[in-house]
Gaussian input, Z-matrix of N, CA and C with variables (Angstrom, degrees):
# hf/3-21g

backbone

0 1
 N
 C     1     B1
 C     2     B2     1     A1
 N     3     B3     2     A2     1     D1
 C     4     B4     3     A3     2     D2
 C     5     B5     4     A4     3     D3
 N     6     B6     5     A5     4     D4
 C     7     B7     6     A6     5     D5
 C     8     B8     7     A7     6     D6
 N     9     B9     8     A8     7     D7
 C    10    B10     9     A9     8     D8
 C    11    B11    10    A10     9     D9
 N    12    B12    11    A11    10    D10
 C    13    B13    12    A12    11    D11
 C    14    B14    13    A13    12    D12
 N    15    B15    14    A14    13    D13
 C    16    B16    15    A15    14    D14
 C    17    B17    16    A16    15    D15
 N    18    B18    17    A17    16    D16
 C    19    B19    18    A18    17    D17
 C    20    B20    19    A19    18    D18
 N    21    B21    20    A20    19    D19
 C    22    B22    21    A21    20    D20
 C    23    B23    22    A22    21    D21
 N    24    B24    23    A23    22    D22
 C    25    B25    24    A24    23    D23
 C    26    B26    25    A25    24    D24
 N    27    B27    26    A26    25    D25
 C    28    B28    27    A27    26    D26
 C    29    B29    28    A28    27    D27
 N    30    B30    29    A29    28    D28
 C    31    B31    30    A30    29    D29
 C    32    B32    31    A31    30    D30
 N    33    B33    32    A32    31    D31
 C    34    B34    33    A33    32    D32
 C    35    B35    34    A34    33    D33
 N    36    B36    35    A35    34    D34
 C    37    B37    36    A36    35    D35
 C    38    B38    37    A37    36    D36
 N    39    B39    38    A38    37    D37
 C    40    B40    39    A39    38    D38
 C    41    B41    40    A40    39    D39
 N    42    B42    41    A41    40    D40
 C    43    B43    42    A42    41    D41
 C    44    B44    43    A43    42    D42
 N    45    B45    44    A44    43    D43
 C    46    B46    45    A45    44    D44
 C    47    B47    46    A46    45    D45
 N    48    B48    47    A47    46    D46
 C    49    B49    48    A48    47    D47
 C    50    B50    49    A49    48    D48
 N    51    B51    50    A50    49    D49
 C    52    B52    51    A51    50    D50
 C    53    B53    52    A52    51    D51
 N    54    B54    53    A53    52    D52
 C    55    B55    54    A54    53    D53
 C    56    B56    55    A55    54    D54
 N    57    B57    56    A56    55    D55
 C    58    B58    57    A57    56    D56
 C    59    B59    58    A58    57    D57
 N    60    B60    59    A59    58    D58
 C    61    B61    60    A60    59    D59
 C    62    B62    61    A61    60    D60
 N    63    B63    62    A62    61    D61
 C    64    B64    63    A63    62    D62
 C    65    B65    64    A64    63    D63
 N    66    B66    65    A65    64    D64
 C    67    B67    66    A66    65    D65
 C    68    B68    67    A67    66    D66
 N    69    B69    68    A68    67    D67
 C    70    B70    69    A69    68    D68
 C    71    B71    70    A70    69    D69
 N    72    B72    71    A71    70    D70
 C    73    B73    72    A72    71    D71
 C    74    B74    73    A73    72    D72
 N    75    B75    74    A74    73    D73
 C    76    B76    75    A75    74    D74
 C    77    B77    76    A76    75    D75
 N    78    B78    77    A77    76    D76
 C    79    B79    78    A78    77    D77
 C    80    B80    79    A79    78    D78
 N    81    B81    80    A80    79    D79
 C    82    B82    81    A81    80    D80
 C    83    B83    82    A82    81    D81
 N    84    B84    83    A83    82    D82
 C    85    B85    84    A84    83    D83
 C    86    B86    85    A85    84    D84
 N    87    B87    86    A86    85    D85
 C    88    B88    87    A87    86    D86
 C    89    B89    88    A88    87    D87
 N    90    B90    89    A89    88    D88
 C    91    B91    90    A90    89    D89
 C    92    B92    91    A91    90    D90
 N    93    B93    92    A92    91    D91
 C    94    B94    93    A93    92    D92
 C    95    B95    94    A94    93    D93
 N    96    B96    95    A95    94    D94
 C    97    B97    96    A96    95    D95
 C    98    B98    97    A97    96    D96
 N    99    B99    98    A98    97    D97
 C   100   B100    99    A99    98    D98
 C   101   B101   100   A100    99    D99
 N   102   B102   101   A101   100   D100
 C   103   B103   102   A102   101   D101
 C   104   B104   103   A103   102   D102
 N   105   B105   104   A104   103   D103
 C   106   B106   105   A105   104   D104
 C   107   B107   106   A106   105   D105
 N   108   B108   107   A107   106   D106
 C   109   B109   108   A108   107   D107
 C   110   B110   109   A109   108   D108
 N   111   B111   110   A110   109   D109
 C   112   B112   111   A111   110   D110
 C   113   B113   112   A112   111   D111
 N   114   B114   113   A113   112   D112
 C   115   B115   114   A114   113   D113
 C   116   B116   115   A115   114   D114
 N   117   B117   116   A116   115   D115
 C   118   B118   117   A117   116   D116
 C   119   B119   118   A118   117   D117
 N   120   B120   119   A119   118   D118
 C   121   B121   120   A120   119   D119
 C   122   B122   121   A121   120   D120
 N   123   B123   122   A122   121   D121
 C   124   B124   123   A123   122   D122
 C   125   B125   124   A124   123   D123
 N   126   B126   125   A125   124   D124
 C   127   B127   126   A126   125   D125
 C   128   B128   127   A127   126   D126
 N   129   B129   128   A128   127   D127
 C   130   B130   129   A129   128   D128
 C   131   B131   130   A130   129   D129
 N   132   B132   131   A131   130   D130
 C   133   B133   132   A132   131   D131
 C   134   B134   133   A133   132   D132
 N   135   B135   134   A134   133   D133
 C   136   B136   135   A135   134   D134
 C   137   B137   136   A136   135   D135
 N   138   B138   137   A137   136   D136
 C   139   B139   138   A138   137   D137
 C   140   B140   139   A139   138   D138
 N   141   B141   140   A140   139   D139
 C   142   B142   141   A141   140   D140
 C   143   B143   142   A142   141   D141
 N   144   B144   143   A143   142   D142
 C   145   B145   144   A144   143   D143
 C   146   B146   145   A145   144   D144
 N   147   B147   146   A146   145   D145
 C   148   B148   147   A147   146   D146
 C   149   B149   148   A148   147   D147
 N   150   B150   149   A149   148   D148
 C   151   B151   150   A150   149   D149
 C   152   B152   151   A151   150   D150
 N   153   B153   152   A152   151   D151
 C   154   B154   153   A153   152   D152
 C   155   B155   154   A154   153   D153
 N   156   B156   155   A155   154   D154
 C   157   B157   156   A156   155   D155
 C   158   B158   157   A157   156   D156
 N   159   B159   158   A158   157   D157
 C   160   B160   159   A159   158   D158
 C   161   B161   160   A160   159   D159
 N   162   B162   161   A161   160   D160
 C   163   B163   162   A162   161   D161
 C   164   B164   163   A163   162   D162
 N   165   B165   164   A164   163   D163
 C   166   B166   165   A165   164   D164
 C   167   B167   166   A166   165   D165
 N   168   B168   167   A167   166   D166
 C   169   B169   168   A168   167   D167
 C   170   B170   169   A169   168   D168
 N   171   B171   170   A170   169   D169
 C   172   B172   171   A171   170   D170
 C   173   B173   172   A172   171   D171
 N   174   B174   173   A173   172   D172
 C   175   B175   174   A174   173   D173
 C   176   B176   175   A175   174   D174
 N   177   B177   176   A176   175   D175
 C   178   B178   177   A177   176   D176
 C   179   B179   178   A178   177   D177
 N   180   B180   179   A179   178   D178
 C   181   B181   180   A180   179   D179
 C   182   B182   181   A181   180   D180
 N   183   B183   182   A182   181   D181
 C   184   B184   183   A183   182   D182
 C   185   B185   184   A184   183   D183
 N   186   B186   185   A185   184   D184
 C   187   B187   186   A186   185   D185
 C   188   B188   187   A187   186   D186
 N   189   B189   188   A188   187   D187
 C   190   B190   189   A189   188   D188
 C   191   B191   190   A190   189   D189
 N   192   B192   191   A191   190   D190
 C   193   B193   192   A192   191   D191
 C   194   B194   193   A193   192   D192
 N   195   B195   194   A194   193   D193
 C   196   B196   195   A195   194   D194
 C   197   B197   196   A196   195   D195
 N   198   B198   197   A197   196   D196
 C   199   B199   198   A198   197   D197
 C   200   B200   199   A199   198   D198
 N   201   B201   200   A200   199   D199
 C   202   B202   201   A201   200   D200
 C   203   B203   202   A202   201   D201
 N   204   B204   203   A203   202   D202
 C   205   B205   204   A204   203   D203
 C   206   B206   205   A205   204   D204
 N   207   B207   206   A206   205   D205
 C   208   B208   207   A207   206   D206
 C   209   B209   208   A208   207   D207
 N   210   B210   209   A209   208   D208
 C   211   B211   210   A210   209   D209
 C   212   B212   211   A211   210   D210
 N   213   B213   212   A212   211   D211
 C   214   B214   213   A213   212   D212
 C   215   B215   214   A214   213   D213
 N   216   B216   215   A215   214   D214
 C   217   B217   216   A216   215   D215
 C   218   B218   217   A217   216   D216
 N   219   B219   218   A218   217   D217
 C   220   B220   219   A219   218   D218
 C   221   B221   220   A220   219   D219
 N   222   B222   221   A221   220   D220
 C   223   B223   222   A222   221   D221
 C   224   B224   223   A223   222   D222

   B1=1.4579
   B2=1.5325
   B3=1.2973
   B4=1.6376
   B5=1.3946
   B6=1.0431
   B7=2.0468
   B8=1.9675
   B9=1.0911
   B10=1.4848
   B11=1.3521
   B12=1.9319
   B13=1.7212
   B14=1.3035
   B15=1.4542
   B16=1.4401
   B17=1.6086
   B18=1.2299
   B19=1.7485
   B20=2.1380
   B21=1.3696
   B22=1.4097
   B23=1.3590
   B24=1.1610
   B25=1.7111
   B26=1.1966
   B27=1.7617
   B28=1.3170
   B29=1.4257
   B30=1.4934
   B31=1.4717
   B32=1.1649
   B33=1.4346
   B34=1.4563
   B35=1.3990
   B36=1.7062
   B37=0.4730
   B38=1.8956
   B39=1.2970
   B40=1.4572
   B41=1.3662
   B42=0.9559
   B43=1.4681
   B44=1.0868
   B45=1.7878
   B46=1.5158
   B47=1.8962
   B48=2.0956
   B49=1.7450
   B50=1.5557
   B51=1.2727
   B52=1.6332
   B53=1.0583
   B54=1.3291
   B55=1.5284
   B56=1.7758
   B57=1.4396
   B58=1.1742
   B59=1.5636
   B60=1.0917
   B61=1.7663
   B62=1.6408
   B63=1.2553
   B64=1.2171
   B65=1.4162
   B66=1.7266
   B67=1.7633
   B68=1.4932
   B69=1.1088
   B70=1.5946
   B71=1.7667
   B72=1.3508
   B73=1.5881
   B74=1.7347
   B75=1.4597
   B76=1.6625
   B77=1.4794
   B78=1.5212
   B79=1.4357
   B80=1.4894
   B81=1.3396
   B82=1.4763
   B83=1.4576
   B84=2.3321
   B85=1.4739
   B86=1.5649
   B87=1.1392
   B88=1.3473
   B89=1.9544
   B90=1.0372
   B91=1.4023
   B92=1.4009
   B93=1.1747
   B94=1.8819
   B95=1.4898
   B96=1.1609
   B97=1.9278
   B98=1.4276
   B99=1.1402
   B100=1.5460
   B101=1.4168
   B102=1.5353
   B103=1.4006
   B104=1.5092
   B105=1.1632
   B106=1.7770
   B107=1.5483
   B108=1.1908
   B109=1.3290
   B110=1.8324
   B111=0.8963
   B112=1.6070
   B113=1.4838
   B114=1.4127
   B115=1.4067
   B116=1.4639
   B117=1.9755
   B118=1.3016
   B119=1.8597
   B120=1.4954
   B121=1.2670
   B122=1.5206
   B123=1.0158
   B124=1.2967
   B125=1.5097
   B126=1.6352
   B127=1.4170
   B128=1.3345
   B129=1.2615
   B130=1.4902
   B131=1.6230
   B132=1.9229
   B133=1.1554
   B134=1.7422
   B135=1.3796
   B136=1.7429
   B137=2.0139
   B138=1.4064
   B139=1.3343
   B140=2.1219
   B141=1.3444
   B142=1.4830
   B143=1.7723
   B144=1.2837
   B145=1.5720
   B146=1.6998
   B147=1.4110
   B148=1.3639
   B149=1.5892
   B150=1.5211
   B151=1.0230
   B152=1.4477
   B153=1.6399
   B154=1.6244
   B155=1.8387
   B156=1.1008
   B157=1.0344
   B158=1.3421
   B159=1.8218
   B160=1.4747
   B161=1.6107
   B162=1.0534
   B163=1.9781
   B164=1.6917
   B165=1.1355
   B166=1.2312
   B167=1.6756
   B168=1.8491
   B169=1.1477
   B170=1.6855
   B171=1.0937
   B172=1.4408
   B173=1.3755
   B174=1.5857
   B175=1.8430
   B176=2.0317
   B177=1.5887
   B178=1.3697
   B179=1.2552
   B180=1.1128
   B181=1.5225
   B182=1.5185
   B183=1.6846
   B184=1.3121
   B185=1.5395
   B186=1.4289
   B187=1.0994
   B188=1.6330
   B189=1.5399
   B190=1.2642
   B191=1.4592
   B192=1.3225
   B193=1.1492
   B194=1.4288
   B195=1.4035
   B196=1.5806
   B197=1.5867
   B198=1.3600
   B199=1.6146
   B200=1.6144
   B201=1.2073
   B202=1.2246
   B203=1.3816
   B204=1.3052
   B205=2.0012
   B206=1.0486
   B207=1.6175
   B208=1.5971
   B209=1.3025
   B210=1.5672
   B211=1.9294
   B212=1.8572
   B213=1.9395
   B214=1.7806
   B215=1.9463
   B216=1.6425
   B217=1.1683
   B218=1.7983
   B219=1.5256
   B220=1.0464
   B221=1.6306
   B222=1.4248
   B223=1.5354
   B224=1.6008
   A1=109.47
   A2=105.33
   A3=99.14
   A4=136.43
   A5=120.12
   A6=124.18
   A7=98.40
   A8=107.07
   A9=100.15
   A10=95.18
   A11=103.04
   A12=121.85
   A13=89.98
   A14=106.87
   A15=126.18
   A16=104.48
   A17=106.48
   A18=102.90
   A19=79.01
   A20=110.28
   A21=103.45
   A22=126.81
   A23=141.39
   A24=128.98
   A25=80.51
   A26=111.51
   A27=117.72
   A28=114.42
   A29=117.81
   A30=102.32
   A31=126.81
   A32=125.05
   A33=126.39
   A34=119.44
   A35=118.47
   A36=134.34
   A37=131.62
   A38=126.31
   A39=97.56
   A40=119.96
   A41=129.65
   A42=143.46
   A43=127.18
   A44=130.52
   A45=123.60
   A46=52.40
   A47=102.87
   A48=96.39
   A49=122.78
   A50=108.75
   A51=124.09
   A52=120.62
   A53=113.12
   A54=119.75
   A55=98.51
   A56=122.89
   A57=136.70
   A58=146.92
   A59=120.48
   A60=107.84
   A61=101.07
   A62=112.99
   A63=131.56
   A64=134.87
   A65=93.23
   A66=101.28
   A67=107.41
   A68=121.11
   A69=137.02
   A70=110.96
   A71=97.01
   A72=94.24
   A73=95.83
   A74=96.53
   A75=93.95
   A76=94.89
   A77=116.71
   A78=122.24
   A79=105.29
   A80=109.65
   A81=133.90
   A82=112.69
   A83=107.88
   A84=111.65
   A85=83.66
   A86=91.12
   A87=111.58
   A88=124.12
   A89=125.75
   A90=122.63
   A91=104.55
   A92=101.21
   A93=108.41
   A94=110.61
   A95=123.54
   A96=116.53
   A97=108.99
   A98=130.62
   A99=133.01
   A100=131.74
   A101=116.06
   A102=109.20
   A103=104.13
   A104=108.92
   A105=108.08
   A106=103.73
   A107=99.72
   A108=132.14
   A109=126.42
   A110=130.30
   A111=148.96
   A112=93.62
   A113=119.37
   A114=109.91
   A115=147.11
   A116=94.98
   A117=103.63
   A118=111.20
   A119=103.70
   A120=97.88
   A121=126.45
   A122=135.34
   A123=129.98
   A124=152.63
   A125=93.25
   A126=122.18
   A127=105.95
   A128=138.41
   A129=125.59
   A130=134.02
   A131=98.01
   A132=86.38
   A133=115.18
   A134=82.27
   A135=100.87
   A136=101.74
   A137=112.53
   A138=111.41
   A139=111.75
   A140=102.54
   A141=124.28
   A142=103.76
   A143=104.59
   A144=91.21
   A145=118.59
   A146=114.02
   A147=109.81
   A148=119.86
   A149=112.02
   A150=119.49
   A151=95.75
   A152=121.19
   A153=112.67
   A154=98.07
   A155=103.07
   A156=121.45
   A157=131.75
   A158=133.74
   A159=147.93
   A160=98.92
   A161=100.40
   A162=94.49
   A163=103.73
   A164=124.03
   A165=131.52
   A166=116.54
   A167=99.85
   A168=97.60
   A169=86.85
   A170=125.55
   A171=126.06
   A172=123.34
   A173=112.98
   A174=113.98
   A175=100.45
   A176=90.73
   A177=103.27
   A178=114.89
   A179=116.54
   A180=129.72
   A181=109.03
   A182=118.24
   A183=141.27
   A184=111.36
   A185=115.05
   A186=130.57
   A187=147.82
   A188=98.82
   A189=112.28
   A190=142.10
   A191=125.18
   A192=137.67
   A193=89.96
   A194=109.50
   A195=126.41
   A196=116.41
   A197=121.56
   A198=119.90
   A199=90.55
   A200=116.83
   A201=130.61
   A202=127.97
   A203=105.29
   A204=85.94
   A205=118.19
   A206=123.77
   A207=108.23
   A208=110.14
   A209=123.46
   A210=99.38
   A211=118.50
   A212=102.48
   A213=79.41
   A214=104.46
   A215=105.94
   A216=119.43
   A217=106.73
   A218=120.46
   A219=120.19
   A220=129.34
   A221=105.86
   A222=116.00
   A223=113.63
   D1=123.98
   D2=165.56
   D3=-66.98
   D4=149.02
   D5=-176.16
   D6=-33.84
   D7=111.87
   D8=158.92
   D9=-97.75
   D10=161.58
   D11=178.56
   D12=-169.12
   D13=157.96
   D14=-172.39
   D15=-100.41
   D16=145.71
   D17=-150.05
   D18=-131.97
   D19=-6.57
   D20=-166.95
   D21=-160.18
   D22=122.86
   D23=-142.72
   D24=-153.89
   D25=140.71
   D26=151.79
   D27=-155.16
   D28=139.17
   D29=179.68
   D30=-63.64
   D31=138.14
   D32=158.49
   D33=-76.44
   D34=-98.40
   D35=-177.84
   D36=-143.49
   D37=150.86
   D38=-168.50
   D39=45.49
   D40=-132.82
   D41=177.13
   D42=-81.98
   D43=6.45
   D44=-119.69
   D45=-139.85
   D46=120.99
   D47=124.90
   D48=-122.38
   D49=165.59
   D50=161.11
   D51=-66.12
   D52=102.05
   D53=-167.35
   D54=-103.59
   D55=146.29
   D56=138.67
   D57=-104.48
   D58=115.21
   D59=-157.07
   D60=-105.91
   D61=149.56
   D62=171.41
   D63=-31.25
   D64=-26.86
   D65=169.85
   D66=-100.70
   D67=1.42
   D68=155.03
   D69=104.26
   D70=24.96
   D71=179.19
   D72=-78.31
   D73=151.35
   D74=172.02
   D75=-128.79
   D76=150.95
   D77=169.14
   D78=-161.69
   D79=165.02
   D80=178.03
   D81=-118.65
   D82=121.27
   D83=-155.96
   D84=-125.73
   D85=133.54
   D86=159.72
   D87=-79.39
   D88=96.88
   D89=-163.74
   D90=-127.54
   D91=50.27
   D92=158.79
   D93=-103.42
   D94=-13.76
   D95=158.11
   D96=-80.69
   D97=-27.76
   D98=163.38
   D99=-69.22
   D100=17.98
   D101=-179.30
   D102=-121.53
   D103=46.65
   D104=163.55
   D105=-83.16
   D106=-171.14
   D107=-162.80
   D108=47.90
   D109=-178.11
   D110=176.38
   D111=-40.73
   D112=-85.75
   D113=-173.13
   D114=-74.39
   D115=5.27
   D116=169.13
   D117=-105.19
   D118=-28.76
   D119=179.39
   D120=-37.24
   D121=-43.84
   D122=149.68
   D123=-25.60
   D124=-13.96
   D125=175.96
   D126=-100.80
   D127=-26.75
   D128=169.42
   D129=-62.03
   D130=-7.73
   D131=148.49
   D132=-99.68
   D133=148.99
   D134=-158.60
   D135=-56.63
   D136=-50.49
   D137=178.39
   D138=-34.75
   D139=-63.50
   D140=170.36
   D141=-41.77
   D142=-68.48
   D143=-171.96
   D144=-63.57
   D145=-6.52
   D146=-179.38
   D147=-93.16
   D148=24.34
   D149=-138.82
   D150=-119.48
   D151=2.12
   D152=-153.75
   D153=-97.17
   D154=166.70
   D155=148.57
   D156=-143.02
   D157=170.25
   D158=-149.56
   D159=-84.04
   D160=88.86
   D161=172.08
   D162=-69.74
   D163=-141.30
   D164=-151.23
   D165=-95.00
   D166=-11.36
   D167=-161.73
   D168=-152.52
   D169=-32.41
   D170=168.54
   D171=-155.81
   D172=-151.69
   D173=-175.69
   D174=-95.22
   D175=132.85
   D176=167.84
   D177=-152.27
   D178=179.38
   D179=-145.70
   D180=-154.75
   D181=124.54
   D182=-166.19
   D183=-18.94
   D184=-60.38
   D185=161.60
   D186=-54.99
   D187=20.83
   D188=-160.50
   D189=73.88
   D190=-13.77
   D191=-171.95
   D192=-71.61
   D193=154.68
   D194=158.86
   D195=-150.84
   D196=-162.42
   D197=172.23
   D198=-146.11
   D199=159.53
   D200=152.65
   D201=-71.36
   D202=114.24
   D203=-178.23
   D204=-84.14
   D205=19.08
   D206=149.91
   D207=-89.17
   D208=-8.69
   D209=162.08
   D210=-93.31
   D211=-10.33
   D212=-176.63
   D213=-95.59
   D214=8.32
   D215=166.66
   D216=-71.43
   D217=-41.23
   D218=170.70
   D219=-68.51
   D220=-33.07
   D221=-178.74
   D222=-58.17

């Protein structure tokens, strides 16, 4: 399989963004069961999670948090 990366993020709604990946699949992830721990807790407030943008390879957020886009490629 080749390197997937997210080439495109946009908010939806609630928790839900529009993701675009590099081999051109597009989808919409819901990632409000994914914000446990220390460095995501901070994203459940909604202001904070709307806040990310596409670094070099996927979606991240001011505070360091990120995801892998081989798991929101999987979700």
């Amino acid at each position: 399989m080749d390197l997937i990366w997210v080439i495109d993020a946009k908010y939806v709604e609630d928790y839900k963004i529009a993701l675009t990946f590099n081999d051109g699949l597009q989808k919409t992830v819901d990632l409000k069961n994914y914000l446990n721990g220390e460095i995501y807790e901070p994203l459940n407030d909604i202001d904070n999670f709307q806040k990310f943008h596409v670094s070099d390879w996927s979606v991240e957020w001011s505070n360091g948090a990120d995801m892998a886009p081989e798991f929101l490629y999987a979700l």
